[in-house]
C-alpha positions as a printed Julia matrix, in Angstrom:
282×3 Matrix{Float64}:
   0.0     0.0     0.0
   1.8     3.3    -0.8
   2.03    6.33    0.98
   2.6     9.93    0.51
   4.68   12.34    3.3
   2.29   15.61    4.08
   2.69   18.22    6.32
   0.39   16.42    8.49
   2.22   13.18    8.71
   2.15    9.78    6.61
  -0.4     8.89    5.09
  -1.02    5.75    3.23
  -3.22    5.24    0.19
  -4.92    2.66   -2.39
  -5.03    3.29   -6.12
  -6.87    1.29   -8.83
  -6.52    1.76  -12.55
  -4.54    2.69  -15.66
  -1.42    4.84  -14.64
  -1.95    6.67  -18.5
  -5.98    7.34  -17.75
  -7.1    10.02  -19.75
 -10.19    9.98  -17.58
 -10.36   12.78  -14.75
  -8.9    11.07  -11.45
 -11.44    9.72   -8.83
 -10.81   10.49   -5.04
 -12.83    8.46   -2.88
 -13.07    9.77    0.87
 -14.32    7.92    3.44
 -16.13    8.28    7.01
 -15.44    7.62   10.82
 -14.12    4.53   11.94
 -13.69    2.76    8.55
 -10.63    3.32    5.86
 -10.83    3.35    2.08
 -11.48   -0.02    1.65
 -14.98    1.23    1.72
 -14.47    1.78   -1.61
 -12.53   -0.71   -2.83
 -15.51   -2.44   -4.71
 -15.86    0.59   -6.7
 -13.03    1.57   -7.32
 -12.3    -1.27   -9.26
 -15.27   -1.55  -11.23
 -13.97    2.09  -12.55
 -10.51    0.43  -13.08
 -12.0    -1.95  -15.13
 -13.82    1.14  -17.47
 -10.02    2.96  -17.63
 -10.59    5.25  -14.29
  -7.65    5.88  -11.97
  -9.06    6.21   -8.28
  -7.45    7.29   -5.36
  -8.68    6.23   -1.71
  -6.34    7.86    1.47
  -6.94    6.67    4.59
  -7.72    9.54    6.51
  -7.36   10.12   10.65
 -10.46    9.02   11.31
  -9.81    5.5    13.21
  -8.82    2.9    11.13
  -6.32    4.75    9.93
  -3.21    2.24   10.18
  -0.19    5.06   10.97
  -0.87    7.89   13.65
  -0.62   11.59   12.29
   1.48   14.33   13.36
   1.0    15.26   17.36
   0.59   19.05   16.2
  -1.97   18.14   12.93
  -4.74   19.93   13.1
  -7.41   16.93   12.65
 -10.44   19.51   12.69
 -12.77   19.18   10.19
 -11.51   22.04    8.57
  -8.09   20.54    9.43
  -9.0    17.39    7.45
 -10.06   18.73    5.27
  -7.1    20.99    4.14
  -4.88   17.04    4.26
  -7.14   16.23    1.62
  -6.34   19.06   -0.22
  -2.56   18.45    0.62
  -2.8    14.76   -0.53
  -4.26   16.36   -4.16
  -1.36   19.02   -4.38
   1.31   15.71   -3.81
  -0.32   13.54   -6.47
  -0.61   16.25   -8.39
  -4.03   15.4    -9.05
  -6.29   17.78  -11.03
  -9.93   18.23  -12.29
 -10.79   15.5    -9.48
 -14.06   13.95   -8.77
 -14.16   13.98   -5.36
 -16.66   11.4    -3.89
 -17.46   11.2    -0.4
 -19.84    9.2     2.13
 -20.93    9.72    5.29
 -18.56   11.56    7.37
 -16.25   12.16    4.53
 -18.9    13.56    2.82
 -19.15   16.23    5.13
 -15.28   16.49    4.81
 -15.85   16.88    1.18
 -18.27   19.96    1.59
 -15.19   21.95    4.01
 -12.96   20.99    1.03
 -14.85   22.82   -1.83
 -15.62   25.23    0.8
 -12.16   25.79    1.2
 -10.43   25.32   -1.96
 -12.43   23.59   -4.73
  -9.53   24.52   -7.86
  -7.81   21.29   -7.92
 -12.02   19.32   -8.25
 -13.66   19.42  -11.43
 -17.03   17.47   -9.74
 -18.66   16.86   -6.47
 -20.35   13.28   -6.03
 -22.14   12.53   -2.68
 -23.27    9.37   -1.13
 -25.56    9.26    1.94
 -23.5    11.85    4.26
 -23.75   14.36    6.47
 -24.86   17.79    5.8
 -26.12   21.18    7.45
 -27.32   20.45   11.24
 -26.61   16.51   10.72
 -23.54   16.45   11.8
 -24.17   13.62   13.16
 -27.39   12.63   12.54
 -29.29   10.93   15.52
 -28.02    8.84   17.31
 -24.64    8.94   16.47
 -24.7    12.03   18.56
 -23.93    9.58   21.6
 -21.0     7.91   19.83
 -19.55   11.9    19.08
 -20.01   12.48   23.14
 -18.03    9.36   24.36
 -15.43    9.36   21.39
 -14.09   13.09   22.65
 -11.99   11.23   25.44
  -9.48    8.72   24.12
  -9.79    6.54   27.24
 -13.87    6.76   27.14
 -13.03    5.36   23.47
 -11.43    2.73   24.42
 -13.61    1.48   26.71
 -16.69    2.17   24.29
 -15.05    0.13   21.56
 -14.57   -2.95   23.5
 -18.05   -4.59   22.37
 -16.63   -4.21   18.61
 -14.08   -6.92   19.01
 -17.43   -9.16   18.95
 -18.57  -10.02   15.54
 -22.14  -10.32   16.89
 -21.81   -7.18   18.44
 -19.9    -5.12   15.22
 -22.66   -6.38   12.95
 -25.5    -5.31   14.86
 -27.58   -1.95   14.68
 -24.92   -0.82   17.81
 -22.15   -1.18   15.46
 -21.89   -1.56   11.18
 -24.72   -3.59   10.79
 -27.61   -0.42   10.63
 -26.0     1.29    7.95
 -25.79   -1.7     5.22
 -28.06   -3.94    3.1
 -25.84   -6.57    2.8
 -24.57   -9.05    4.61
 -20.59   -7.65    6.18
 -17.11   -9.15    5.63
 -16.28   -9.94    9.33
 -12.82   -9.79    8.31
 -13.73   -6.07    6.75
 -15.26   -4.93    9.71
 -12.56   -6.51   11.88
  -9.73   -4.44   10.14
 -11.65   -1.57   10.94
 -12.25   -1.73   14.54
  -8.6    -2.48   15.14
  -6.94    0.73   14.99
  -8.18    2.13   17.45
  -8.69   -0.66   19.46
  -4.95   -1.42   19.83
  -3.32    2.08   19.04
  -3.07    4.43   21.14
  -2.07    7.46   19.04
  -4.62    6.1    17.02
  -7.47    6.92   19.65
  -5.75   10.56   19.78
  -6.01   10.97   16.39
  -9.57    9.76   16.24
 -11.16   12.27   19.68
  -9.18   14.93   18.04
 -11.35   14.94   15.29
 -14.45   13.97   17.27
 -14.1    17.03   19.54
 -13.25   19.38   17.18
 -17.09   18.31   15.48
 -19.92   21.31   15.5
 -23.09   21.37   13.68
 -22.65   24.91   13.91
 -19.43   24.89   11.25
 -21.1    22.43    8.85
 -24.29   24.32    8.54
 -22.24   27.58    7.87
 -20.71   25.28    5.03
 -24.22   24.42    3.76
 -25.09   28.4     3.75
 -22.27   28.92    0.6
 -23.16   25.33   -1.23
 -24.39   27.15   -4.09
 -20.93   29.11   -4.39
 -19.65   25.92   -6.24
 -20.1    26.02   -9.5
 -19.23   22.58  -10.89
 -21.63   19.88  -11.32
 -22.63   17.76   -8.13
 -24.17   14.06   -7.9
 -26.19   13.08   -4.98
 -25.81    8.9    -5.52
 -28.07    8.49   -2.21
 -29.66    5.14   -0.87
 -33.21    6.0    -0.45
 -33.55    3.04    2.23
 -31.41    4.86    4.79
 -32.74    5.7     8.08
 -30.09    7.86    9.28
 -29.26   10.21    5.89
 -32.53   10.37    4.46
 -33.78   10.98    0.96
 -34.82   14.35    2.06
 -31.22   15.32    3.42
 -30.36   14.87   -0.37
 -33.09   16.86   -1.94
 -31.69   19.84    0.82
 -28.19   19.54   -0.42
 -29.81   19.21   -4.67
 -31.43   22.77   -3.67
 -28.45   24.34   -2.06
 -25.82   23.5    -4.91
 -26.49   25.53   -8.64
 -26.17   22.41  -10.51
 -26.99   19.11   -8.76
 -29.03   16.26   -9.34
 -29.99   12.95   -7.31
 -29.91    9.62   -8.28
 -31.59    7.22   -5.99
 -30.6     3.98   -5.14
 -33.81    2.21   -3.89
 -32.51   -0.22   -1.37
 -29.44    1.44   -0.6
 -28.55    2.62    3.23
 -25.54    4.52    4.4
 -23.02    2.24    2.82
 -23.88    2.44   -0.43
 -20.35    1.87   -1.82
 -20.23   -1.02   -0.07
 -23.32   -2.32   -1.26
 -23.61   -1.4    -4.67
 -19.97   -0.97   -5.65
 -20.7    -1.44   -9.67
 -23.72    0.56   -9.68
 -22.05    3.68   -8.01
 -18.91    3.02  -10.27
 -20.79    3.4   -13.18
 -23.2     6.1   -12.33
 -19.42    8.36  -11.14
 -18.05    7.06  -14.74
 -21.0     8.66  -16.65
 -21.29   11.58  -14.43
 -17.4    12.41  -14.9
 -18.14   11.52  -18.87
 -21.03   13.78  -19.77
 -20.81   16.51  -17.21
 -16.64   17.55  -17.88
């Protein structure tokens, strides 16, 4: 797995397809406690259409290589390492694709500096005041302490107990890889600096900042794809048709039985909806 040096610290990567793509690059960001193999299904399927992806494994708790002790791991902060990670690769017109939390992360990147992305595709995410939705509010509150983390996380080393509604299980369709979901409890479970890293982030977390994102949406001027799972109790279709009306160009695509992972579910299907997006919309 390679990695890239950034201000920030190390940070390793996956890529999938044709080093001489003449396709715009893919950047696939992920959310809390998982890593980019979240999108490994997907990307891929693009692979296999000529599209070279990029997936970093951001500080978010199944990361496998603690950051910096003096990164900011803000949103904000996070946000600005994705941007860093572009300006290394040298990566340019990107579509940036995010999902849950990393969609939010996403929205504080365009909001920040949206030169080096040529297209915005979401996935069920967060957005304006959900940020978390309910209840993942009670998972923000114990994850600010790094010890309280630890002791939350315990129940995750149980397969029965990852896989439920409590853990991965509520925000799939599918039946899990336990092996998946095992990698991406780890992390935190055994790594200290890890667990810094991750209630660095989760403190720094306020509705307030996102919404204020969600207020200059429609500043971005590129294209936007909402590829949402209309079965998802926790990023509803609704959240989606807020985020089509605050963008100037964005449409939805549903995905009828889709939940939170949708990548994970539906890995071809959301590779080939970003392939024609990126195709028709450059």
């Amino acid at each position: 797995m390679p990695t890239v040096e950034l201000p920030q610290g190390q940070v390793h990567y996956r890529v999938a397809g044709p080093a001489d793509s003449t396709a715009p690059p893919v950047v696939f960001i992920h959310g809390l406690l998982v890593n980019s193999e979240l999108w490994s299904g997907a990307a891929w399927a693009l692979a296999g259409q000529g599209v070279r992806s990029y997936a970093p494994d951001l500080p978010l708790g199944s990361h496998p290589t603690a950051l910096a002790d003096d990164a900011d791991l803000s949103p904000r902060g996070v946000a600005r390492l994705i941007l860093d990670f572009l300006e290394a690769l040298d990566l340019t017109d990107v579509t940036l694709v995010g999902n849950d939390t990393g969609g939010a992360l996403c929205q504080f990147v365009i909001d920040t500096d949206s030169s080096r992305i040529g297209r915005l595709v979401l996935t069920n995410c967060d957005a304006f005041e959900k940020f978390p939705p309910p209840p993942f509010g009670l998972i923000m509150a114990i994850g600010r302490r790094p010890g309280r983390l630890k002791f939350a996380m315990q129940g995750v080393r149980a397969k029965a107990i990852r896989h439920s509604v409590l853990g991965y299980g509520g925000l799939v369709a599918k039946p899990l890889d336990p092996e998946l979901t095992a990698r991406w409890a780890k992390p935190v479970l055994t790594d200290k600096a890890v667990r810094r890293d991750t209630s660095r982030f989760v403190r720094a977390v306020r509705p307030p900042d996102l919404v204020e994102v969600g207020g200059r949406l429609g500043e971005f001027d590129k294209p936007v794809l909402l590829l949402w799972g209309a079965a998802d109790r926790f990023f509803t279709f609704a959240l989606a048709e807020r985020l089509r009306d605050a963008f100037a160009d964005a449409r939805i695509v549903p995905i009828e039985d889709g939940r939170t992972f949708v990548p994970l579910d539906f890995p071809d299907r959301v590779a080939d909806e970003i392939a024609a997006f990126a195709a028709t919309r450059r």
